[in-house]
NUZARO-721327 format. One record per residue (C-alpha): x, z, y. Coordinates in steps of 0.1 Angstrom, whole numbers. Example, Ala and Ser with C-alpha at 12.3 -4.5 7.8 and 13.67 -1.06 7.14 Angstrom:
+-------+-------+-------+
|     x |     z |     y |
+-------+-------+-------+
|   123 |    78 |   -45 |
|   137 |    71 |   -11 |
+-------+-------+-------+
END
This chain:
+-------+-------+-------+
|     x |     z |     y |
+-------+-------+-------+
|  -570 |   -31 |   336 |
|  -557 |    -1 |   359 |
|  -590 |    17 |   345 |
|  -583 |    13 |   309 |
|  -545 |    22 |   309 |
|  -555 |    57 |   324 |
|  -584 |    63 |   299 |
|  -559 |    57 |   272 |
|  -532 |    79 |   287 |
|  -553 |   107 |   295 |
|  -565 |   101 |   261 |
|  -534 |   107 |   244 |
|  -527 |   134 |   269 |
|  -555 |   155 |   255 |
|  -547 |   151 |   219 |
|  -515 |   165 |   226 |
|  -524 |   191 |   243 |
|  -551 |   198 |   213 |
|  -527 |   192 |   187 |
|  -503 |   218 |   204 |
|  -529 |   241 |   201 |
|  -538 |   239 |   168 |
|  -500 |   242 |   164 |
|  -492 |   277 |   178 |
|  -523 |   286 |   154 |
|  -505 |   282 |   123 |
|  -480 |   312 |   109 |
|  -445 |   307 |   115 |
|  -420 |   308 |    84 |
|  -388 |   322 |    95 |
|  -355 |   312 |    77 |
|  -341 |   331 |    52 |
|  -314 |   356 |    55 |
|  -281 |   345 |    52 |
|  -265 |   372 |    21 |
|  -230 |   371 |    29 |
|  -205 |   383 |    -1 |
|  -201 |   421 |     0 |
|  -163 |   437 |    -9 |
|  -172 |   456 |   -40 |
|  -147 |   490 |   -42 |
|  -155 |   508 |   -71 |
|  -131 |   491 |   -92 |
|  -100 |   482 |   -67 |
|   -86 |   453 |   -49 |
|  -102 |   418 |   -54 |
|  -138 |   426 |   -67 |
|  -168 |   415 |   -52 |
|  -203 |   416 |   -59 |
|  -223 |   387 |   -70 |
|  -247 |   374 |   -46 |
|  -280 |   389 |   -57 |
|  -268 |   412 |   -84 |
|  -256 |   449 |   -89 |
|  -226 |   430 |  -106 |
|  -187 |   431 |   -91 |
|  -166 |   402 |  -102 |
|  -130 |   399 |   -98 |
|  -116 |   360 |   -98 |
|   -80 |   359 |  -111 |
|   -48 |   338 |  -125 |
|   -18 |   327 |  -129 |
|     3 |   296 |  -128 |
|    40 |   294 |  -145 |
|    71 |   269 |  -146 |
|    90 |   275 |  -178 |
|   122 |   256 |  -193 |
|   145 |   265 |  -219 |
|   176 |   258 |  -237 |
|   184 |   261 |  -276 |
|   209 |   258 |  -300 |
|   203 |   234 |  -332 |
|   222 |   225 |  -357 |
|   214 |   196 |  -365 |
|   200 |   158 |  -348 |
|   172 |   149 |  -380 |
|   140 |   142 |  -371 |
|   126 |   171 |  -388 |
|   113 |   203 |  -368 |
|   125 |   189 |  -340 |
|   164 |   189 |  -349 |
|   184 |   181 |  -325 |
|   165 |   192 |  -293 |
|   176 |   212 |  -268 |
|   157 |   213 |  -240 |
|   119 |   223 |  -233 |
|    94 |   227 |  -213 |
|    57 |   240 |  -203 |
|    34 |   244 |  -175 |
|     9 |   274 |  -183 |
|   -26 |   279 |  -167 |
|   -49 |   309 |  -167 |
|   -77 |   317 |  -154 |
|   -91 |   356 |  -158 |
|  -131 |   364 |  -148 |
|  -135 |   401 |  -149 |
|  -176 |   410 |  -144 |
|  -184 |   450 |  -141 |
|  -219 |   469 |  -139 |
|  -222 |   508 |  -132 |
|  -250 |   516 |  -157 |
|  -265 |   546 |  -167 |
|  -242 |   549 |  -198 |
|  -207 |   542 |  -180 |
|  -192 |   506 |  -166 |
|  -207 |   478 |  -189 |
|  -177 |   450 |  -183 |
|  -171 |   418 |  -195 |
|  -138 |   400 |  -192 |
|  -130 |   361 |  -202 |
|   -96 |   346 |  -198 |
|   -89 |   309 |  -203 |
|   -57 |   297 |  -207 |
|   -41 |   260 |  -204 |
|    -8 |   252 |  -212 |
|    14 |   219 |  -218 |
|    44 |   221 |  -235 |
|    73 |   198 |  -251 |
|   108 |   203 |  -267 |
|   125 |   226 |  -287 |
|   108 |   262 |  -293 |
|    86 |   257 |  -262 |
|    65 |   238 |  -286 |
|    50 |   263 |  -310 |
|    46 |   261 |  -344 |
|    34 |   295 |  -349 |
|     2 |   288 |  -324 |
|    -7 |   251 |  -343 |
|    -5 |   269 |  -371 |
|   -33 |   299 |  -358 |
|   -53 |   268 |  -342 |
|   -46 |   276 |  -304 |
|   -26 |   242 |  -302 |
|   -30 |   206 |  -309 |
|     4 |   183 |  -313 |
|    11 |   149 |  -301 |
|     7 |   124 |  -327 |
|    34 |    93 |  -313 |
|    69 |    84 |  -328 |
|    89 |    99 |  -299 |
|    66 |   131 |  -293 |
|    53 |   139 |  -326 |
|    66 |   181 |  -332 |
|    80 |   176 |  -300 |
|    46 |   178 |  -272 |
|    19 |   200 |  -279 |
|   -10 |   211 |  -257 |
|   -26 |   250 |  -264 |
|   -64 |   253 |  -256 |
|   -69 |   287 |  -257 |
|   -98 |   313 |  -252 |
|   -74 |   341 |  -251 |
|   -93 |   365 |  -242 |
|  -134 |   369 |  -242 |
|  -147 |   407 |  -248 |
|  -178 |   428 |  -236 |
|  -166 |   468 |  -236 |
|  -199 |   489 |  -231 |
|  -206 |   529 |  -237 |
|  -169 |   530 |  -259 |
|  -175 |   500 |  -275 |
|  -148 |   467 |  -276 |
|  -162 |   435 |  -290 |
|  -154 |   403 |  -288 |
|  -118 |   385 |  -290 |
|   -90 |   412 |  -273 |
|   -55 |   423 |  -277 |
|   -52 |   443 |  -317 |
|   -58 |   484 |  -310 |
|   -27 |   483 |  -339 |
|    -8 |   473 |  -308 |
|    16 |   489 |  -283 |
|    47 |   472 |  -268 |
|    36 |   439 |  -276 |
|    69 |   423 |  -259 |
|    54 |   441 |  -218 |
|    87 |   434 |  -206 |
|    99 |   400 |  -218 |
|    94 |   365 |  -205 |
|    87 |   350 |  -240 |
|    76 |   377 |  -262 |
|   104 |   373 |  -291 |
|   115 |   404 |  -303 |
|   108 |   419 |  -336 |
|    75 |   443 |  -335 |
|    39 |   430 |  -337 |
|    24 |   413 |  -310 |
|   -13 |   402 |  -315 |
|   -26 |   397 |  -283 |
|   -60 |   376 |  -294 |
|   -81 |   387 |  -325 |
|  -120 |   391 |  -331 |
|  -129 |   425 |  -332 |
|  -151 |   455 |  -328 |
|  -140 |   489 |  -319 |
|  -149 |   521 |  -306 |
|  -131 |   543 |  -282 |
|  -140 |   580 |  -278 |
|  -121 |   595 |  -253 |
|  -113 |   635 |  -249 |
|  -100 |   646 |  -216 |
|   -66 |   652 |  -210 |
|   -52 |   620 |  -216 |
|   -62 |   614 |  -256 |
|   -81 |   588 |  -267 |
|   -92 |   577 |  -306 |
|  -101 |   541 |  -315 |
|  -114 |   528 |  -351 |
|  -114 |   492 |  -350 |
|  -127 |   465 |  -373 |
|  -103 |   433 |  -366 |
|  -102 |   394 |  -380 |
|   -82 |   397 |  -410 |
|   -75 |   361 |  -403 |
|   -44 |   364 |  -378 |
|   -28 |   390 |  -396 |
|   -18 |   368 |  -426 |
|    15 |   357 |  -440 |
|     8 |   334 |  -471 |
|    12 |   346 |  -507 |
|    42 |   331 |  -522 |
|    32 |   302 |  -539 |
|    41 |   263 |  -548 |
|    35 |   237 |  -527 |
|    11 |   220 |  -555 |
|    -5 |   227 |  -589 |
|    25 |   222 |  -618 |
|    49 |   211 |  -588 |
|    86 |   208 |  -608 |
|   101 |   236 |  -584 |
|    82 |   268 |  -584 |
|    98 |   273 |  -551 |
|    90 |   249 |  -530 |
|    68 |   263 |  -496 |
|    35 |   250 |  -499 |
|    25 |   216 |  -472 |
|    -5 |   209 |  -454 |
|   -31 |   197 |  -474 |
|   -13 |   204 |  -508 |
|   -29 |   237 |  -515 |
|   -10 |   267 |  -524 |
|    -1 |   274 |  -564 |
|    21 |   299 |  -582 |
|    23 |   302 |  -621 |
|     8 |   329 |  -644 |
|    18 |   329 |  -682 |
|   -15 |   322 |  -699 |
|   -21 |   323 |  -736 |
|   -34 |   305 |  -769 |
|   -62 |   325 |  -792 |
|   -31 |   339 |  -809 |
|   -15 |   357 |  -779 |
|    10 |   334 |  -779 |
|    27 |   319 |  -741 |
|    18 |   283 |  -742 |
|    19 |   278 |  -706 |
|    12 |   284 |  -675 |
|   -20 |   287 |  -652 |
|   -15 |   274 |  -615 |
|   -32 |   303 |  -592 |
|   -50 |   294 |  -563 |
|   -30 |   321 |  -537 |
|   -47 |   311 |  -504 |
|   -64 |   341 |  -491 |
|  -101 |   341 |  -483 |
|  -121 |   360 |  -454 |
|  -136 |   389 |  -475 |
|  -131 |   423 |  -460 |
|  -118 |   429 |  -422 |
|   -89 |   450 |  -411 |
|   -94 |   487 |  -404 |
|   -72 |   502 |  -375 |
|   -67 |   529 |  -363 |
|   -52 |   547 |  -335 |
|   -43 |   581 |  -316 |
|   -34 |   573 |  -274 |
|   -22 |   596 |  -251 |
|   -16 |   588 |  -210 |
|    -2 |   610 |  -184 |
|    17 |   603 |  -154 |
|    49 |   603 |  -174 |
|    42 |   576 |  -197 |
|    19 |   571 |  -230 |
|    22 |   568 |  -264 |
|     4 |   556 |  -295 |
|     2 |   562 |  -336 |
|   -16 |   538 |  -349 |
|   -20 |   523 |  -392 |
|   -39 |   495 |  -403 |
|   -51 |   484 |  -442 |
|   -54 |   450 |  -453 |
|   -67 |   430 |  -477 |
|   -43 |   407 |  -500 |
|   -66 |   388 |  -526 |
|   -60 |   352 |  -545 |
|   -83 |   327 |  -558 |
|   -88 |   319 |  -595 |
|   -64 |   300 |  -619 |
|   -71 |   260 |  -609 |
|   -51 |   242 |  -640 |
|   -28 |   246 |  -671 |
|     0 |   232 |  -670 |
|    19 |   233 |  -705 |
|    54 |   244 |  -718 |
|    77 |   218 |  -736 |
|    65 |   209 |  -774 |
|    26 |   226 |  -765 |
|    -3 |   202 |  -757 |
|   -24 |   200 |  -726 |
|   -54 |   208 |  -744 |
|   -51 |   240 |  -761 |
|   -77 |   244 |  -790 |
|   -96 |   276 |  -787 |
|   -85 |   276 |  -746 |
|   -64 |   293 |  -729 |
|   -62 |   323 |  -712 |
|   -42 |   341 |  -681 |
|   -46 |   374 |  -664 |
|   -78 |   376 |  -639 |
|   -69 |   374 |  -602 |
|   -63 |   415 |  -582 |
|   -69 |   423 |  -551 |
|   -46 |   445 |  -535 |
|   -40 |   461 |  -500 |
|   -15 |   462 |  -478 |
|    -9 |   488 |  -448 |
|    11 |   496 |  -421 |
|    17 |   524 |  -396 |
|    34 |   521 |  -364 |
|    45 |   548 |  -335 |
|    57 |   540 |  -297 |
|    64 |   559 |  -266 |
|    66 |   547 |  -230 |
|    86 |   570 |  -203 |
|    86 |   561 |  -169 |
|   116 |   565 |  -152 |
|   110 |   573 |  -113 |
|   141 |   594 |  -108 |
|   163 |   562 |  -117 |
|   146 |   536 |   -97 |
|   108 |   533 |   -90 |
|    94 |   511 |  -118 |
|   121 |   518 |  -145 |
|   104 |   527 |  -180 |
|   115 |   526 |  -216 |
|    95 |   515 |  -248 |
|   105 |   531 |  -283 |
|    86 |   523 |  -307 |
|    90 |   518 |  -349 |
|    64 |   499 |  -377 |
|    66 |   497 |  -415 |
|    41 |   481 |  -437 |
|    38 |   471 |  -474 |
|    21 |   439 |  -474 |
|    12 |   436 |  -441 |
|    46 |   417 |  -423 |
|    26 |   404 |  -392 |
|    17 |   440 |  -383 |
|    58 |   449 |  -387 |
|    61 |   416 |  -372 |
|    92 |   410 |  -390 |
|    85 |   369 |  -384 |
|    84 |   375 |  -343 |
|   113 |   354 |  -334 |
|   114 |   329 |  -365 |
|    75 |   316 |  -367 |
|    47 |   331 |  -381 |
|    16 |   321 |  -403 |
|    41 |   305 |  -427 |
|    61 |   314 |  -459 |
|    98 |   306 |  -442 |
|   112 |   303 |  -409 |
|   147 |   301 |  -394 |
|   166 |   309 |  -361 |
|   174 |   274 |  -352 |
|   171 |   240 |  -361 |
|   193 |   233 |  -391 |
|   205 |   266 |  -398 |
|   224 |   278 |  -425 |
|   195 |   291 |  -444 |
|   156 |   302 |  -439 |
|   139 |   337 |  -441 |
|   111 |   341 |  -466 |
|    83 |   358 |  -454 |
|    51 |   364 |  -477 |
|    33 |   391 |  -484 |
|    32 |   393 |  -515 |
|    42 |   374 |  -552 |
|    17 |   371 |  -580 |
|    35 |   383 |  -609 |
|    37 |   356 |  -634 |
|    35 |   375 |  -664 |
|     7 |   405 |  -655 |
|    -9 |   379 |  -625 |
|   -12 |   414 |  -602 |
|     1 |   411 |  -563 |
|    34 |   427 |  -561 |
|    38 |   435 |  -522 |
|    66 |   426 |  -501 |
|    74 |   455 |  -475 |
|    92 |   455 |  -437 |
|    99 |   477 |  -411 |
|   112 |   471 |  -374 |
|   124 |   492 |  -344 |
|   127 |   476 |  -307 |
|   138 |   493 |  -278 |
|   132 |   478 |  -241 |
|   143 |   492 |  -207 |
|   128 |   478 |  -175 |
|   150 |   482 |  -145 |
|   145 |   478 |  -104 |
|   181 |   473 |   -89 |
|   159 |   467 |   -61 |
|   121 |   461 |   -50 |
|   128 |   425 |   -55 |
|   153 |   429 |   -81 |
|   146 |   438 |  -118 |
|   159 |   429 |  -154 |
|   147 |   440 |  -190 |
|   172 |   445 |  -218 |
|   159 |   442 |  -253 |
|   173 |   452 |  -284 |
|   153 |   451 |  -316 |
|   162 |   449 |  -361 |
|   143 |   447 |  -391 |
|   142 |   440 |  -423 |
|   122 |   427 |  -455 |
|   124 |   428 |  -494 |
|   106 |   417 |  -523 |
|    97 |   436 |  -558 |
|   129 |   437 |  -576 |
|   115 |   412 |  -604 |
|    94 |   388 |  -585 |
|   119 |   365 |  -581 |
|   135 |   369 |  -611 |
|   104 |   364 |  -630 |
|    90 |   330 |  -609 |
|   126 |   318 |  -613 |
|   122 |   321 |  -654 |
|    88 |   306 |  -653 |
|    94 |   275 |  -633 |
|   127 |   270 |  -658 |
|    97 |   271 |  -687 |
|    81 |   246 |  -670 |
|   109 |   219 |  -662 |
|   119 |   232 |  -629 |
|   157 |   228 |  -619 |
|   179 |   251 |  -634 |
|   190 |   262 |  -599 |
|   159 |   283 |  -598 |
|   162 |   299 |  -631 |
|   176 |   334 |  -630 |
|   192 |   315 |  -666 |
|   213 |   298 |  -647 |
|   248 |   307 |  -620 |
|   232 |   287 |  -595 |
|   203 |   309 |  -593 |
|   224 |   340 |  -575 |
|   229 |   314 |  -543 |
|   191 |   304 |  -538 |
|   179 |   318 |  -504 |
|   142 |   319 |  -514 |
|   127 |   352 |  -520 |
|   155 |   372 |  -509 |
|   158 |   402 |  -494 |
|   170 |   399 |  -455 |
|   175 |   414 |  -423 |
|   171 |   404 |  -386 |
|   184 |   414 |  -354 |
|   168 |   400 |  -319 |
|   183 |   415 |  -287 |
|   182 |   398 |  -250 |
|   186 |   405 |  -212 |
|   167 |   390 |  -183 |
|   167 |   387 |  -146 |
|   141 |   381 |  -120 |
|   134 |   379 |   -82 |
|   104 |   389 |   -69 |
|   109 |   374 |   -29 |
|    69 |   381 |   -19 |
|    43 |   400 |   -45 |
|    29 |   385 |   -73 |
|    56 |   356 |   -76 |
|    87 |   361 |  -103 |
|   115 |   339 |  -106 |
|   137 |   347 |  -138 |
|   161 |   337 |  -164 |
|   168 |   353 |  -199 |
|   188 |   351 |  -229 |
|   182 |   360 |  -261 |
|   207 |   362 |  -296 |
|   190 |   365 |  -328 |
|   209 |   368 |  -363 |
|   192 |   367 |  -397 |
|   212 |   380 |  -429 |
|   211 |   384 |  -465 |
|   207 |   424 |  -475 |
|   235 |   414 |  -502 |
|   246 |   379 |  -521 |
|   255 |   353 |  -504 |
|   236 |   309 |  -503 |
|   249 |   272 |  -499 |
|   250 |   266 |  -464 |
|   223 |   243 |  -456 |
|   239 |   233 |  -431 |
|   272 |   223 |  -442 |
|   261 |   207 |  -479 |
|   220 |   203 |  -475 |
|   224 |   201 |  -517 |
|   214 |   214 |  -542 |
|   247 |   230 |  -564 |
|   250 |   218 |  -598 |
|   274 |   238 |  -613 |
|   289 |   272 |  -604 |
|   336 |   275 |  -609 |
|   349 |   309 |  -603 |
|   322 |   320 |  -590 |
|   319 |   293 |  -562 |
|   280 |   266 |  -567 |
|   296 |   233 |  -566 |
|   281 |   199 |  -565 |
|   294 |   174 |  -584 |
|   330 |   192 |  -586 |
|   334 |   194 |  -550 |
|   329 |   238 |  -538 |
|   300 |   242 |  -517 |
|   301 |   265 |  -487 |
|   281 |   296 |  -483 |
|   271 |   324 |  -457 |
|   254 |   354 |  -457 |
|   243 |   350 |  -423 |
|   236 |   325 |  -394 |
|   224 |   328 |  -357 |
|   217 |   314 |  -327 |
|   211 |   316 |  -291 |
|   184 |   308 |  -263 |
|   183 |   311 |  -226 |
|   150 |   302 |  -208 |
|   140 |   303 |  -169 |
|   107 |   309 |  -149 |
|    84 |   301 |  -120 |
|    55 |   323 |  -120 |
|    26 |   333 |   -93 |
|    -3 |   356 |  -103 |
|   -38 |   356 |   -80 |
+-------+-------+-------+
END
């Protein structure tokens, strides 16, 4: 037994050693390298280059508290009336990714931005309405919660070249000093569009750009459906968007009117230009823009009193125009060192015919719409549009606005700084559009209140020529870099240019009579303004990474 055990372990003992052998034969593989993340400098603090590439990439964002407090004047459940208070936490995320390549820095930059929002103006119309936000849909939070998914940025810039989504070249203040960007003067920070850039030493720089006509667009004045009883009534969601045109038997003679389609369609971009110059004192910018104004064709008849629906021989109405609307706009930013390091001061002035949203008349009050106002309930709304189709020739005749905003930035201390804003503009309309929609809705059974036939007419706020001033101061502390805790308050006051309207908010009637020159309703004198406004003051949490 002894004998067999030792066989077997000397047996095994051999193998082993044979095995081993055979082993230290075979080639070794040796464990990769470890490729730790390099520091990329080329292109300053926080890049880095992506393991295995030529690429730096620089991983950034922001997180932000906000709450405000409005005025309304009102507690109805519409557009939120009666709220005071709201609310948002914002998210952002920011991927910057840069190559050196033969032809200059290829770069692509994405930002992503999450927000949550409910309450008075916190909740934004004017982002629903451009599809960056969703609303809730329950009793208690319906207008009043809102969540904004938003690809706010994603743009590839490559030898000069700018395309993607990115801020408008048209652009230059665009509200760089305020918490919530509310003054008058354009601000379109996201649009789809391709530029080019040629730069000339010294400071100047040219860009053409071809931008998304899309989120430049206030709606042409028009009813809210086809042969609605009140020519002036803003058009609702899913109702379309009409306005009258005289149309005609065989004989030439007015029978009734044809209900335009006026929502705009996608058909040519937005050309943009602009002249930069930089230097250590500051910059500044010229920039003008042309766009398209265009209306579909007429989509019913409706007829006037004692003339059938059915015309024999047809009728006819002027063919749809296409018109264009432009805008030019100037800014200069100094800095101001010898005051206190980081002071500067933004000029800058915009008019346009036809083209509001590049004025950006409609800042504070809501854009993408036909009327907005300065708070809930307020004495009376702005009118916005573009343009009205003349209901007797059917041609576009174009609204114009201008606007000037000033805004100082000012360190009382390297964690101490405030912004004071100060900004006014104003719009008006063709001297007969509204006369003349006024005297075709009266043809077509509309309330006398709307027909330039009747007194009432004179104290309608629609179409009418107005004015706007937005002006505000803020405060922030900076305790440690990148984190800002502030406060601002804003006024804003819209006005009539002349004339005076019911106040909506005192008798929400309509006036059926007019006595010594005072609308009336029923008998009883109805009150009137020229002018309403309101105020805001907001607070915020903020950290950038």
């Amino acid at each position: 037994m002894k004998l067999v055990k030792s066989l077997l372990l000397g047996s095994a003992a051999g193998l082993t050693v044979m095995a081993g052998a055979q082993a230290a034969d075979l080639p070794v593989r040796k464990a990769a390298p470890v490729e730790y993340v390099r520091i990329c400098s080329a292109y300053g603090a926080g890049f880095f280059f992506i393991p295995g590439t030529d690429t730096c990439l620089r991983v950034s964002g922001r997180a932000r508290f906000e709450a405000g407090y409005t005025q309304s004047y009102q507690r109805g459940s519409a557009n939120n009336g009666g709220d005071l208070m709201g609310y948002r936490g914002l998210g952002r995320l920011n991927l910057d990714a840069r190559t050196q390549t033969a032809y200059g820095t290829l770069r692509a930059f994405v930002r992503f931005e999450l927000a949550s929002r409910t309450g008075a103006y916190l909740t934004s119309g004017t982002a629903q309405r451009a599809a960056n936000a969703f609303p809730a849909l329950g009793v208690d939070t319906f207008g009043r919660a809102q969540q904004y998914v938003n690809v706010d940025k994603a743009f590839i810039q490559f030898a000069g070249f700018t395309a993607g989504r990115a801020a408008s070249f048209y652009d230059f203040y665009a509200h760089d000093f305020e918490i919530i960007g509310t003054s008058l003067g354009s601000d379109v920070s996201s649009t789809n569009l391709l530029a080019y850039t040629a730069t000339f030493g010294n400071g100047f720089s040219a860009t053409l750009s071809v931008e998304d006509p899309v989120f430049r667009r206030t709606p042409i004045f028009g009813t809210g459906t086809a042969g609605a009883a009140s020519q002036f009534q803003v058009f609702g969601a899913g109702s379309g968007n009409f306005t009258p045109v005289i149309a005609v038997n065989a004989a030439g003679v007015p029978v009734g009117v044809a209900n335009y389609d006026a929502i705009q369609r996608s058909r040519m971009p937005d050309f943009v230009g602009a002249l930069r110059y930089d230097a250590a004192w500051g910059s500044a910018q010229i920039s003008a823009a042309v766009h398209e104004l265009n209306t579909g064709n007429a989509s019913s008849f409706t007829p006037f009193p004692g003339f059938p629906a059915s015309i024999p021989g047809g009728v006819t109405a002027p063919r749809p125009t296409t018109e264009y609307g432009w805008a030019v706009q100037g800014g200069v930013k100094v800095n101001l060192p010898f005051i206190a390091a980081g002071d500067a001061l933004y000029l800058q002035g915009s008019y346009g015919v036809g083209a509001q949203l590049y004025t950006g008349y409609s800042t504070y009050n809501g854009s993408y719409t036909s009327s907005g106002n300065v708070a809930p309930g307020s004495s009376f709304s702005n009118w916005y549009s573009d343009a009205v189709i003349d209901p007797f020739t059917g041609k576009l005749d174009l609204s114009s606005s201008w606007t000037v905003v000033g805004s100082y930035l000012h360190y009382w201390a390297p964690e101490w700084r405030s912004a004071f804003i100060g900004s006014y503009g104003e719009q008006s309309f063709g001297k007969g559009s509204r006369a003349g929609v006024g005297l075709v809705s009266g043809l077509v059974g509309a309330s006398l209140i709307l027909s330039p036939t009747a007194s009432q007419f004179a104290f309608s706020n629609v179409l009418r020529d107005t004015n706007q001033i937005v002006a505000g101061a803020s405060l922030i502390w900076s305790p440690v870099r990148d984190l800002d805790i502030g406060v601002e308050g804003l006024y804003a006051r819209q006005a009539l240019s002349n004339g005076r309207v019911v106040d909506q908010n005192k008798n929400p009637v309509t006036p059926t009579g007019v006595v010594n020159g005072v609308p009336t309703f029923g008998g009883v004198p109805l009150a009137t303004v020229n002018a309403t406004d309101s105020f805001q003051v907001r607070m915020r949490v903020q950290r950038d990474f």
